[in-house]
N, C-alpha and C positions, 0 to 999 in steps of 0.2 A: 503493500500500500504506500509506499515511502518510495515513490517514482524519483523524485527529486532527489533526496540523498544516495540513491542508489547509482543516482545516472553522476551524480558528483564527485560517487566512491570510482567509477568508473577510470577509465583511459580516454579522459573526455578527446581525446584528438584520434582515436580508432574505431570506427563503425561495428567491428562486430566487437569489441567490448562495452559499447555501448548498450548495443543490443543485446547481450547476454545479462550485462545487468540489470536491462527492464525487464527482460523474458523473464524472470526467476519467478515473480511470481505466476506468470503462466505455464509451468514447465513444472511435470512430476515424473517420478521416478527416479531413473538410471538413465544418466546421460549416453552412455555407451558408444555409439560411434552417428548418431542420430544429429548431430548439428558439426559444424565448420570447428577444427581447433578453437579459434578464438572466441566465438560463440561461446563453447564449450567451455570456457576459462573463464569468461565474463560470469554465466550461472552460477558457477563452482564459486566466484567471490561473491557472489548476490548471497548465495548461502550460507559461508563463511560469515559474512560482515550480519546477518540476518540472528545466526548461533551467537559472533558476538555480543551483538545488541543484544539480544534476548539476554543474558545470562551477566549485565552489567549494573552492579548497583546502582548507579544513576537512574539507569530506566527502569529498573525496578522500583526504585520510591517513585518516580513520575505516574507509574502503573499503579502505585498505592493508593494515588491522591483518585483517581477513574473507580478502579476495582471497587469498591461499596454501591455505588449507581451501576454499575457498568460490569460486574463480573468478567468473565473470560474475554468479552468485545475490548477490554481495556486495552488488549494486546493491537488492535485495530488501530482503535482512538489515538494511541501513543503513537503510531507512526505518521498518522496525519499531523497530528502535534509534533513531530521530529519535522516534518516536509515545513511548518508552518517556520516555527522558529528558523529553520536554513533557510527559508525565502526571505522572511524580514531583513538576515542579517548576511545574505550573501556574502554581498560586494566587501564585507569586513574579512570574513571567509574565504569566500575565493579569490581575492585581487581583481575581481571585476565584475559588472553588473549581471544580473540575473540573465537580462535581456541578449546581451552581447554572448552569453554563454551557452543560452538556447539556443542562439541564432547556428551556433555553431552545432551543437548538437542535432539541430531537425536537418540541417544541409547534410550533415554525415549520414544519417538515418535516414532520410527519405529517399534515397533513391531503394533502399531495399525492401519498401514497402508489400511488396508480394512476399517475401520471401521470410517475414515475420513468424515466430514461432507462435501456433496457437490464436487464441485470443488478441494477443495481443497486436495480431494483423487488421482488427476492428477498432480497437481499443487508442493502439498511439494518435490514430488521424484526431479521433476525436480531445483526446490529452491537446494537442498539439494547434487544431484548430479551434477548441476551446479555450485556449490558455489558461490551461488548469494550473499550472505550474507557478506563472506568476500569480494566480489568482490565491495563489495561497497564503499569503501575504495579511490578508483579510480575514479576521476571527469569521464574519458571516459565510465567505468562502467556505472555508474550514465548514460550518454547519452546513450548508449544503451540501458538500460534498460526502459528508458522515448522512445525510440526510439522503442521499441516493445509495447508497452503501446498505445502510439498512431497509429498504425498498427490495434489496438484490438477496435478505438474508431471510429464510423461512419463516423465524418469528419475530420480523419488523419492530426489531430493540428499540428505535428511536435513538440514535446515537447524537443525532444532533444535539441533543440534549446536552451534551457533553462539553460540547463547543463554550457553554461558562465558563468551565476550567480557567480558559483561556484569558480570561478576565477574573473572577474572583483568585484564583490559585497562580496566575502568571509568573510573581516574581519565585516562586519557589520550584515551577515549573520551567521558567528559563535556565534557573540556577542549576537544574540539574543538568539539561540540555547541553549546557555552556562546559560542566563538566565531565559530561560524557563526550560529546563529539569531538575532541580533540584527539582522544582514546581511540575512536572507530578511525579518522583520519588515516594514525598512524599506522592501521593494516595497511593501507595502500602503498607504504614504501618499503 
């Protein structure tokens, strides 16, 4: 659910690591010889950086402040709140604006739009042509988009709901963000 941090974690200047780190959440099982080395390397860190997260005290207390409304979808919420806070504070982050870094990504991306794994051969136009990404930026954003999420999940959680956080809980929810992400960063080198 964390397009953004995942495409960040990426080789943002190579197409199929690109694409292997959005794929991840569209791609199950055993990779086996089923996508392009680099593809293939791109998932394998979508999953990596994915176990990390998971398994980071940071985002586990983040998951703390969710989990009483939110049970197990906490896991959900938190990564749209991971996309949220890396959009606001990109350009501080990455040395350059959100926009400029997209630009670069959907040029690399878009020519292999057929050739997408899964899902996510429907999924990126619309990411892309929606601008989901910088829309993320936006606590309402943020609600909408938890708000079509659970439209997508059997027992329509209402996750928007959650999107307060974002507001009542912020400073202690940045706080951890700020001290997790530098953590996750450093897999990439």
């Amino acid at each position: 659910m964390n397009f953004l941090a995942h495409l960040f974690l990426a080789d943002s200047h190579d197409a199929e690591s690109l694409i292997g780190n959005l794929a991840g959440d569209f791609v199950r099982g055993a990779l086996r010889d089923r996508f392009t080395p680099g593809v293939r390397a791109g998932i394998q860190n979508h999953r990596r950086v994915d176990a990390f997260t998971d398994s980071h005290p940071d985002v586990a207390a983040m998951r703390r402040i969710l989990a009483p409304e939110h049970g197990h979808y906490s896991h959900v919420i938190n990564d749209m709140f991971i996309d949220h806070f890396l959009a606001r504070s990109f350009d501080e982050l990455a040395g350059e604006t959100l926009e400029t870094f997209l630009e670069r990504i959907y040029s690399l991306i878009d020519p292999h739009i057929e050739t997408l794994p899964g899902a996510l051969q429907y999924v990126y136009p619309r990411m892309r042509d929606g601008q989901w990404l910088q829309s993320y930026r936006d606590v309402e954003s943020i609600a909408e988009a938890l708000e079509k999420i659970s439209y997508r999940l059997s027992r329509r959680p209402q996750l928007e709901t959650a999107a307060r956080h974002l507001v009542d809980s912020r400073p202690e929810l940045e706080r951890h963000f700020r001290a997790f992400f530098p953590d996750v960063v450093r897999l990439r080198a």
